[in-house]
Residue frames relative to the residue before (quaternion, step in Angstrom):
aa qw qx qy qz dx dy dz
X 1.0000 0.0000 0.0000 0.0000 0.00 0.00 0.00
X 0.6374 0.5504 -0.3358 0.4220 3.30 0.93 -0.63
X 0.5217 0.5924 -0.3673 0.4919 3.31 1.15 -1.47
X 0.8743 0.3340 -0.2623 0.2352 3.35 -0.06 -1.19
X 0.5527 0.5245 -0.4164 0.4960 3.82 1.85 -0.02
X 0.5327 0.6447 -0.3788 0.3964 3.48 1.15 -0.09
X 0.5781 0.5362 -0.3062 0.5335 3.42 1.41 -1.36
X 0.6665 0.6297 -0.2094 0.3397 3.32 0.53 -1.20
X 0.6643 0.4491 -0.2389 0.5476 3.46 1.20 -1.37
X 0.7519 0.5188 -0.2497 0.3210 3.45 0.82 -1.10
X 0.5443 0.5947 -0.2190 0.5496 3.74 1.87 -0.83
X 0.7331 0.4153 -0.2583 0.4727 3.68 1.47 -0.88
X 0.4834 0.5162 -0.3723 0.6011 3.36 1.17 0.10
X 0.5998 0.4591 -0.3711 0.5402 3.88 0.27 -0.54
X 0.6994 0.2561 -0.2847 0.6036 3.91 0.17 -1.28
X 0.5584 0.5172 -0.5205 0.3870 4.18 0.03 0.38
X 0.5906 0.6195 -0.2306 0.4629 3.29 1.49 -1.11
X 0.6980 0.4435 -0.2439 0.5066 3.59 0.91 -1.33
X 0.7223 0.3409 -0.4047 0.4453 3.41 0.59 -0.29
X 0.5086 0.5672 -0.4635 0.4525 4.23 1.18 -0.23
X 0.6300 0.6278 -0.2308 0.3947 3.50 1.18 -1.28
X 0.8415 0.1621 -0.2167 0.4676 3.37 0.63 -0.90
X 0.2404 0.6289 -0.6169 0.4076 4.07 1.27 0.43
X 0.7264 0.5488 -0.3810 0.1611 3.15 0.01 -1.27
X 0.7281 0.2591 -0.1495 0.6167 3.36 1.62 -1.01
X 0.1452 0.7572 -0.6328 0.0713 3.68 0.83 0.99
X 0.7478 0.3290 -0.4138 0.4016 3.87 0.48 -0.47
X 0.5742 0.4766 -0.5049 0.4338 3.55 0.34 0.11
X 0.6168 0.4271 -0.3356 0.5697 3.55 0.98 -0.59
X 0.5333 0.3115 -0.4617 0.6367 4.22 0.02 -0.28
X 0.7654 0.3089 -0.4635 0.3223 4.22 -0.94 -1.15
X 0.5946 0.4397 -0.4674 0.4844 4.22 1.15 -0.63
X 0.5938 0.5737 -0.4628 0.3226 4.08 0.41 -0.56
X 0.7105 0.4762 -0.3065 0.4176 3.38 1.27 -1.09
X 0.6498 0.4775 -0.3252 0.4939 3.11 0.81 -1.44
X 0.5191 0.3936 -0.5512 0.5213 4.40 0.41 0.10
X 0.6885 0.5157 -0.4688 0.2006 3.52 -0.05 -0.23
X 0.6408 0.4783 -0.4209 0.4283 3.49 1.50 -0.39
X 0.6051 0.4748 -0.4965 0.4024 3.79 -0.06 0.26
X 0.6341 0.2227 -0.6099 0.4199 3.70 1.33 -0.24
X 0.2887 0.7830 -0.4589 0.3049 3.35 0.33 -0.13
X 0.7750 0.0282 -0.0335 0.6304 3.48 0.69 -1.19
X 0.2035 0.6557 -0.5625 0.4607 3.29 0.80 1.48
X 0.7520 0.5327 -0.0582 0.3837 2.57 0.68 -1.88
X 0.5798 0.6202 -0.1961 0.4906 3.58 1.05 -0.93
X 0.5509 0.5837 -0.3446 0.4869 3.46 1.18 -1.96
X 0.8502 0.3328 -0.1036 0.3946 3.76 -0.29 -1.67
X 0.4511 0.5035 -0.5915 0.4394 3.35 0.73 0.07
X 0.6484 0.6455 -0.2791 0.2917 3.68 0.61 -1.15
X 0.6354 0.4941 -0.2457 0.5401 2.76 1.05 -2.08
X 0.5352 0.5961 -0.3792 0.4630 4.02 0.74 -1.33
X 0.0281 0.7844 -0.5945 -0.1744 3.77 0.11 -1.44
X 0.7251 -0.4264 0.3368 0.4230 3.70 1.00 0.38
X 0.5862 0.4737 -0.4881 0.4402 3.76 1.33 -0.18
X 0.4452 -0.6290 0.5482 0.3249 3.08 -1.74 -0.31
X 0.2136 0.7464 -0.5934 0.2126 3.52 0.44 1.26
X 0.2996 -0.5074 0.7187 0.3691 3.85 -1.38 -0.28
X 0.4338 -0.4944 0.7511 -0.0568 2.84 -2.18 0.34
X 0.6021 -0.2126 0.4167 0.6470 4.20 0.25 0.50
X 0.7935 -0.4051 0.3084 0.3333 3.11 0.07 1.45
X 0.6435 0.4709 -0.4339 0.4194 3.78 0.31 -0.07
X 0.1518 -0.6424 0.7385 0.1374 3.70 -1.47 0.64
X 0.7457 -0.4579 0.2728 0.3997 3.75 -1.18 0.71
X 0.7487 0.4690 -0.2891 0.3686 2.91 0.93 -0.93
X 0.7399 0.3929 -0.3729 0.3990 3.32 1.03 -0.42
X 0.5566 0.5210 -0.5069 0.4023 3.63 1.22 -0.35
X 0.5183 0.5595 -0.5060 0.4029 3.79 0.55 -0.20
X 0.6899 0.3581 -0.3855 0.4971 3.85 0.72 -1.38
X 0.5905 0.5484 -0.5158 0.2906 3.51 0.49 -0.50
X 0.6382 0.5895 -0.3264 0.3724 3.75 1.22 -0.74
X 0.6429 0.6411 -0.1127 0.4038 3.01 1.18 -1.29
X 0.6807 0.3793 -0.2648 0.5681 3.63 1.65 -0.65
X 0.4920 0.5237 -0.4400 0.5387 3.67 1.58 -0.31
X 0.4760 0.5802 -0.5217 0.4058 3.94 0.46 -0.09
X 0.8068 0.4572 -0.1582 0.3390 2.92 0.22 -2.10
X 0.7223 0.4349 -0.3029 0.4443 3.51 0.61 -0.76
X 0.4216 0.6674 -0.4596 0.4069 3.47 1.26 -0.82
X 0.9036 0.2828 0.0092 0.3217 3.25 0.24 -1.63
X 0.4615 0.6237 -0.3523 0.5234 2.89 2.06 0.50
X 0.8177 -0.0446 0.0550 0.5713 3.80 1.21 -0.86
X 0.2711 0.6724 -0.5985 0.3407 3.63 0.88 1.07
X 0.1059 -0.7456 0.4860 0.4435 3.57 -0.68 0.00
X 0.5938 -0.5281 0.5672 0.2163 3.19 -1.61 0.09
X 0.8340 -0.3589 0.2559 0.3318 3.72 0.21 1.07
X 0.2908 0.7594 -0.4571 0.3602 3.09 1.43 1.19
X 0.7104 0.5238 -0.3004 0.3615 3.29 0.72 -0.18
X 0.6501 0.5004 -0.2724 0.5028 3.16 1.67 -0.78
X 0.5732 0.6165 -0.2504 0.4781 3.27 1.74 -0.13
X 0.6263 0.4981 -0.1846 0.5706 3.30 1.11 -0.26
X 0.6913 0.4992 -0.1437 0.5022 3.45 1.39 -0.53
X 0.5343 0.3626 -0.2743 0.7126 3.29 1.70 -0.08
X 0.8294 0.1393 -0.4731 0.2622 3.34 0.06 -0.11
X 0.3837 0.7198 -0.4551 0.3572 3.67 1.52 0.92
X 0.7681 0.4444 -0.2219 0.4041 2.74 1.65 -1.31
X 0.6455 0.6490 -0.1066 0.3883 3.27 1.33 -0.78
X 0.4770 -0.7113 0.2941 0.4242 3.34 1.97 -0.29
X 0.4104 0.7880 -0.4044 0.2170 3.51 1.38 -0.54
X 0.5345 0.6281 -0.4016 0.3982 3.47 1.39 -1.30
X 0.4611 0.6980 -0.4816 0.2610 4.06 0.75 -0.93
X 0.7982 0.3392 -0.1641 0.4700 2.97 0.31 -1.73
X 0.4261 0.4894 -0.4961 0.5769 4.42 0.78 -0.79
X 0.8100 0.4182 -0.3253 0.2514 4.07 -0.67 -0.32
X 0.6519 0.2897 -0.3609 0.6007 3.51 1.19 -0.54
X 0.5989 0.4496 -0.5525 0.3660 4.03 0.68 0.86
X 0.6924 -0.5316 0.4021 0.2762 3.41 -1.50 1.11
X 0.5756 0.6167 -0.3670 0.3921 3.69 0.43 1.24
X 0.4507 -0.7658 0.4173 0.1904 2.69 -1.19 0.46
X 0.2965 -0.8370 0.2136 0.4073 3.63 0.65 1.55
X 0.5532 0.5800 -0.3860 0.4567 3.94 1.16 -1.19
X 0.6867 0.5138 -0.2699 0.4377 3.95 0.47 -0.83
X 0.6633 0.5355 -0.2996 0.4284 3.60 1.22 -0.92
X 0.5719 0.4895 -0.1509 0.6408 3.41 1.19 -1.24
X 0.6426 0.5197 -0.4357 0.3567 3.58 0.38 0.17
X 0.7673 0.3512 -0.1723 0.5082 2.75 1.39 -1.19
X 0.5221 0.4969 -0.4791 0.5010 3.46 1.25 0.44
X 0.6815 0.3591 -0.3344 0.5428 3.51 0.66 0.13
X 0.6634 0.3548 -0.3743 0.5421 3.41 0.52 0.36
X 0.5663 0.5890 -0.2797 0.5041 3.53 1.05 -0.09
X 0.7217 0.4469 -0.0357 0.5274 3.07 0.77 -1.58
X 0.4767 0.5030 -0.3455 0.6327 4.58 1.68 -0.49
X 0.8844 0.1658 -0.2990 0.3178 3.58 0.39 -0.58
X 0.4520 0.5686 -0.5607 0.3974 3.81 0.98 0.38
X 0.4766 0.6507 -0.3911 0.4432 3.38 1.53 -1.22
X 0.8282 0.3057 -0.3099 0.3531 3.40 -0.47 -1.25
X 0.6264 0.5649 -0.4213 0.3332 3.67 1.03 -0.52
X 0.5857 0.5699 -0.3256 0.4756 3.67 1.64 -0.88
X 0.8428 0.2752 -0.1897 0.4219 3.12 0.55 -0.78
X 0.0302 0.8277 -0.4365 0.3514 3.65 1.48 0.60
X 0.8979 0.1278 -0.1261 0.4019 3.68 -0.19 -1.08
X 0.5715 0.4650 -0.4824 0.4738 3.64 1.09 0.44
X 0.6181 0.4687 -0.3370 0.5336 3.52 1.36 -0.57
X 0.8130 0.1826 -0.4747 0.2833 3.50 0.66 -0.06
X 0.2625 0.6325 -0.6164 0.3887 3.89 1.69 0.69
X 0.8065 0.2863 -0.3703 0.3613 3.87 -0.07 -0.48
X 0.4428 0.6703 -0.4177 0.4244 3.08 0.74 0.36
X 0.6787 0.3555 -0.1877 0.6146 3.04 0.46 -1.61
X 0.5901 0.4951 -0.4585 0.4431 4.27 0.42 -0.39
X 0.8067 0.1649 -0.0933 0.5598 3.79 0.91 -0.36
X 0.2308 0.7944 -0.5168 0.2205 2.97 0.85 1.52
X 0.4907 0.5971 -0.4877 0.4061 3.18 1.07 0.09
X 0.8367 0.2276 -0.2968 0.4000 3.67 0.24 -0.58
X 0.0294 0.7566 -0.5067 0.4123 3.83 1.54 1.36
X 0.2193 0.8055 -0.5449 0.0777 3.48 -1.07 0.77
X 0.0850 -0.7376 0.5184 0.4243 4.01 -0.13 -0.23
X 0.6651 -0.2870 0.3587 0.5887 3.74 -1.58 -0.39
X 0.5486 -0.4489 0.6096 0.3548 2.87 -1.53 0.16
X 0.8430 0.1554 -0.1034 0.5044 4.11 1.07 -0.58
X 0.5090 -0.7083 0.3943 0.2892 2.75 -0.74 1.53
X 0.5799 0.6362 -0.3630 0.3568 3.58 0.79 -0.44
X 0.4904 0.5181 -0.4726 0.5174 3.63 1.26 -0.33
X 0.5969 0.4512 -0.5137 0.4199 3.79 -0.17 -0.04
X 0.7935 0.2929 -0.3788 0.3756 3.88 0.49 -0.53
X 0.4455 0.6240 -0.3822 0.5159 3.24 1.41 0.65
X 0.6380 0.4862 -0.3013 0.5155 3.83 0.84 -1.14
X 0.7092 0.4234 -0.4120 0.3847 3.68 0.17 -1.26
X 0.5958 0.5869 -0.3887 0.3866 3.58 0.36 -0.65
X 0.7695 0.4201 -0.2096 0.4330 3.13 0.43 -1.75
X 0.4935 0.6794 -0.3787 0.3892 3.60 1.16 -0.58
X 0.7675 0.3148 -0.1982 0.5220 3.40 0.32 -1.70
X 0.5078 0.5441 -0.6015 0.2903 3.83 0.91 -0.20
X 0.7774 0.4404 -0.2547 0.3699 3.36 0.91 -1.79
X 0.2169 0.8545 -0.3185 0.3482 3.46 1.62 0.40
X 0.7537 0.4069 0.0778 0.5102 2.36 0.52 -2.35
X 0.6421 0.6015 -0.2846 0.3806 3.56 0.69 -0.42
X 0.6146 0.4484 -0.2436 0.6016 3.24 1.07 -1.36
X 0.7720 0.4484 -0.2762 0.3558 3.78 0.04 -0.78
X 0.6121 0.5353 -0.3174 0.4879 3.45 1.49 -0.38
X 0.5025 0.5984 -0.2812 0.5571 3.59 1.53 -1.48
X 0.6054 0.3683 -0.3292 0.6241 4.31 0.37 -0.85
X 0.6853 0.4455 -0.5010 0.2843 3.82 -0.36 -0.54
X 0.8209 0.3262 -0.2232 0.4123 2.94 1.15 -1.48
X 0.4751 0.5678 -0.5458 0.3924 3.15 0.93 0.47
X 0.7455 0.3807 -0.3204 0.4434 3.47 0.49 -0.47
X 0.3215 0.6490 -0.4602 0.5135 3.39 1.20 0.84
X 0.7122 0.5874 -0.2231 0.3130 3.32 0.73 -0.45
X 0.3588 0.7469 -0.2958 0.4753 2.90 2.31 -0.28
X 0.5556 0.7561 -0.0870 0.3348 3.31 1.02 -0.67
X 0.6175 0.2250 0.0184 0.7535 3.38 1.61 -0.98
X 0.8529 -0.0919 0.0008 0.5140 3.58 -0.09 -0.91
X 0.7910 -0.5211 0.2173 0.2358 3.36 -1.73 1.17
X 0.7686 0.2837 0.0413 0.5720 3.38 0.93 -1.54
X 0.1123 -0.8298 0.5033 0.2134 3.78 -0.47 0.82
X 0.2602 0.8746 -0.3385 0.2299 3.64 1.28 -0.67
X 0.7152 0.3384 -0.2834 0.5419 3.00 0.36 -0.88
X 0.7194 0.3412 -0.3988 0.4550 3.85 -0.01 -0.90
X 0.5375 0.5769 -0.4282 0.4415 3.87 0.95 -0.58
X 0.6377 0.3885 -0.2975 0.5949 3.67 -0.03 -1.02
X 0.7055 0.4750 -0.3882 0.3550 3.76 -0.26 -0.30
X 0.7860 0.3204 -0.1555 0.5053 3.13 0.78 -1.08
X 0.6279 0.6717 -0.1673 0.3557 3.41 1.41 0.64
X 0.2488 0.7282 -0.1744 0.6143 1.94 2.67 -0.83
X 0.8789 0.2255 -0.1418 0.3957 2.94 -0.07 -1.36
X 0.5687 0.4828 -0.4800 0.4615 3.58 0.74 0.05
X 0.5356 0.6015 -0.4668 0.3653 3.63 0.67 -0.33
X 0.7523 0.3039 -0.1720 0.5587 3.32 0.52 -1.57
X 0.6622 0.3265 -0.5203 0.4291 4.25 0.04 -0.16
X 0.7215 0.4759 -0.4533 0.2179 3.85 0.48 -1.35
X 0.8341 -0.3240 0.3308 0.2997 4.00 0.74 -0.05
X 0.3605 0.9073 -0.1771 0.1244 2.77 1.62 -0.92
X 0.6526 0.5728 0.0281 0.4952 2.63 1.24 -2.81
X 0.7722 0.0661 0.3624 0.5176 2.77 0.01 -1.69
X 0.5024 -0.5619 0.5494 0.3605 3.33 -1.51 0.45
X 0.3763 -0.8459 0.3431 0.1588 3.16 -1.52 0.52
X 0.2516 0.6269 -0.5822 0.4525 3.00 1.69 1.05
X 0.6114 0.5757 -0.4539 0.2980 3.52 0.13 -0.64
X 0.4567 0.5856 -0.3843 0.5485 3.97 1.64 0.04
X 0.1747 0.7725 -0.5705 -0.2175 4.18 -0.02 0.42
X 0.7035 0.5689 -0.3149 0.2869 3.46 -0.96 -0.82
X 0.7895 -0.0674 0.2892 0.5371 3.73 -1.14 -0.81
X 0.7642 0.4453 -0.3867 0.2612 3.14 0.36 -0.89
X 0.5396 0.7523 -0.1737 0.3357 3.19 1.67 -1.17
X 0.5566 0.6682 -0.1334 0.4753 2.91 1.48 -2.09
X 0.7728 0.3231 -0.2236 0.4984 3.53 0.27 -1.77
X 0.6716 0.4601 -0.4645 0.3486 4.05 0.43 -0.23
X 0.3331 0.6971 -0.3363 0.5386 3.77 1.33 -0.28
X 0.7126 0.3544 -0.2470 0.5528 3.86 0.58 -0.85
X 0.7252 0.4233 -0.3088 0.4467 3.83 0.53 -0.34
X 0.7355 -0.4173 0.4347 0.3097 3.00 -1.22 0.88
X 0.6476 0.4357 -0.4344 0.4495 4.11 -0.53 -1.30
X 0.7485 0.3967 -0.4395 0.2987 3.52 -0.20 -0.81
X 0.6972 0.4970 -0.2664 0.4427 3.74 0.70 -0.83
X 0.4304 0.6448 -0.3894 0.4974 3.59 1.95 0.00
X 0.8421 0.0879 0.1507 0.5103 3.46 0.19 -0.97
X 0.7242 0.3279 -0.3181 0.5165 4.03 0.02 -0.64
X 0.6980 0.5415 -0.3786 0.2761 3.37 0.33 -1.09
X 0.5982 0.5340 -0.3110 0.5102 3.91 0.93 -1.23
X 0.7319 0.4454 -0.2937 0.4240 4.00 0.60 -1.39
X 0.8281 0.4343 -0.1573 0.3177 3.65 1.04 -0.35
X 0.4378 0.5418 -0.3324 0.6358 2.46 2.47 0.15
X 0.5355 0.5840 -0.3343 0.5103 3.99 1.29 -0.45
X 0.7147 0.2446 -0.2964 0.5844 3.77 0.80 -1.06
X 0.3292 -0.6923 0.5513 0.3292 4.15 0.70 0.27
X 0.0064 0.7078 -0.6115 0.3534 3.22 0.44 1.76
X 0.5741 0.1362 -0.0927 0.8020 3.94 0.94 -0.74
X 0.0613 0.5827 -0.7904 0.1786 2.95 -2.17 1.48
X 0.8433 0.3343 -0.1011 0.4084 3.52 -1.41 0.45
X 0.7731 -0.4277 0.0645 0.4640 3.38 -0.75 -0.69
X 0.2866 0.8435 -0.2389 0.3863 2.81 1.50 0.55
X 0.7022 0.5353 -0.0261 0.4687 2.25 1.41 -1.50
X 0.5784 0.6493 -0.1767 0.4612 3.20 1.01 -1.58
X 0.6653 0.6318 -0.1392 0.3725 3.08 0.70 -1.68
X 0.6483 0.5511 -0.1323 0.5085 3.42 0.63 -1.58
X 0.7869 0.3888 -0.2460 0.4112 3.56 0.58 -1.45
X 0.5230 0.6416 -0.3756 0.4167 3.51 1.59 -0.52
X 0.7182 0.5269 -0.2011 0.4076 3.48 1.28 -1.11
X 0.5948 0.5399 -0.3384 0.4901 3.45 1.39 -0.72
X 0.8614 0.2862 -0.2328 0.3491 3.09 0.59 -0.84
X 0.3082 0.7262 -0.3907 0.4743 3.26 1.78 0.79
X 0.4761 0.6242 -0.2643 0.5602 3.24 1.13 -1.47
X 0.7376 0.5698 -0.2752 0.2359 3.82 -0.26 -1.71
X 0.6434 0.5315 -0.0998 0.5418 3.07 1.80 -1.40
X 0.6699 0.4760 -0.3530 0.4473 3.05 0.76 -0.99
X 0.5338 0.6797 -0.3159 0.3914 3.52 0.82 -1.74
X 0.7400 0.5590 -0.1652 0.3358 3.18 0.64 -1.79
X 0.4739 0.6581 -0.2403 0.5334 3.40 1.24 -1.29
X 0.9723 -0.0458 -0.1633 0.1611 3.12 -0.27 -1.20
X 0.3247 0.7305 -0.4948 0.3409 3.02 1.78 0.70
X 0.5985 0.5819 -0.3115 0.4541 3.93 1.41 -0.91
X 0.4494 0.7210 -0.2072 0.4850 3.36 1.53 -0.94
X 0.7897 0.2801 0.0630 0.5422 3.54 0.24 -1.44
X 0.0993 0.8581 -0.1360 0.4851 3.34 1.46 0.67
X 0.8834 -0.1803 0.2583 0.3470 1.88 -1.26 -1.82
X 0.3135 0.7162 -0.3741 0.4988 3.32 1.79 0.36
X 0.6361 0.4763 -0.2250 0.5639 3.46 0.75 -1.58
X 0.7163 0.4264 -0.4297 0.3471 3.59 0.18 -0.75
X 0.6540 0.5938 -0.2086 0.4197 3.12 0.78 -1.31
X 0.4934 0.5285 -0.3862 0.5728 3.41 1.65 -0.48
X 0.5293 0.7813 -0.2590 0.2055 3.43 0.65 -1.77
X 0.7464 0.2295 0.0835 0.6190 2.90 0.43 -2.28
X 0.5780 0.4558 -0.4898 0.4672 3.97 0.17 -0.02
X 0.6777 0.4091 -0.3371 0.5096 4.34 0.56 -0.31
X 0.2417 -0.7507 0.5037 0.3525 3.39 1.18 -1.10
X 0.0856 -0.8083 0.5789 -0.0653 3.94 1.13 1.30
């Protein structure tokens, strides 16, 4: 029992750290919340067009709901994106810093968790009142589930796609490890997480095979999956289904960030970085 208030004492100090760490840059972190707000902005604008003032749906969507659908991709964005954890982790791989993080009594993936989970909620508190002025600017098209029971369905699925995004950055910054500069493979695989994770556009609006086979990748359970389980866009076995995959991903994610590791370490200490 002790052992385990010690772990405890020693993991809460770390998440105390993530939240000193990122005060420091609360205004750069409130002037990026604002400056995200113009593109939804001309989100919004885009589909009004595409909309043209009728009252059709789109893949099921009427204007009014592809707007909330935007409006909940804010919130979560800034509820569990990280914030430059990976390039952080890459500087201290590349930079030697990791030396001294190893000869402390921790676990390094677990530490960095809790700086990134530390560091998601000062964020969301800085940036809190521009996210809820647009809201409240597009409160008309604001709605809850119809069941209250979708909320014990979102929180989960949230921290799954949480966990996902923050594992996908670790291992990327695992790559520090082998080659100098990660950037390039980062920005690539971002690319493509922009346009698969939902971002753009819902992703019903994908039909056929193609749809089917994006459902199997990760990006969707990053970002679309939580906002469409909030507008009960996925129900049933659908549902079920979906949550089996997110949290399939988690494992997997998980796997191979520990994977890539301990490879890297073994890289680490075998050059003498």
């Amino acid at each position: 029992m002790m052992a385990l208030a010690s772990r405890f004492e020693k993991y809460r100090a770390i998440f105390s750290i993530g939240l000193q760490n990122t005060f420091v840059y609360r205004w750069n972190f409130l002037l990026r919340s604002l400056f995200a707000l113009i593109p939804l902005f001309g989100t919004v604008l885009v589909w009004r067009s595409i909309y043209g003032g009728t009252s059709g749906t789109i893949a099921g969507y009427d204007f009014g709901e592809m707007i909330l659908y935007f409006l909940i991709v804010l919130l979560v964005e800034n509820l569990i994106t990280p914030a430059e954890d990976e390039w952080q982790i890459a500087a201290e791989i590349r930079e030697g810093q990791l030396s001294s993080l190893l000869l402390k009594p921790f676990d390094f993936l677990a530490y960095r968790s809790c700086l990134f989970v530390g560091s998601r909620l000062l964020y969301t508190s800085v940036t809190l009142l521009p996210v809820l002025g647009v809201f409240w600017w597009y409160r008309g098209f604001l709605h809850a589930p119809a069941h209250s029971s979708t909320w014990l369905v979102f929180f989960p699925s949230l921290i799954m796609a949480g966990a996902i995004q923050f594992l996908i950055a670790f291992s990327m910054a695992m790559l520090a490890f082998w080659i100098l500069e990660i950037s390039t493979v980062v920005f690539i695989l971002y690319s493509f997480e922009y346009f698969l994770s939902g971002k753009l556009f819902p992703l019903d609006t994908i039909p056929g095979t193609a749809g089917t086979l994006l459902r199997l990748l990760p990006f969707p359970y990053e970002l679309y999956f939580p906002v469409a389980v909030l507008m009960e866009k996925i129900t049933g076995q659908s549902l079920i289904r979906g949550l089996c995959i997110q949290a399939t991903w988690v494992l997997l994610c998980f796997l191979l960030a520990r994977s890539l590791w301990r490879a890297g370490i073994r890289r680490y200490e075998a050059v003498g970085i």
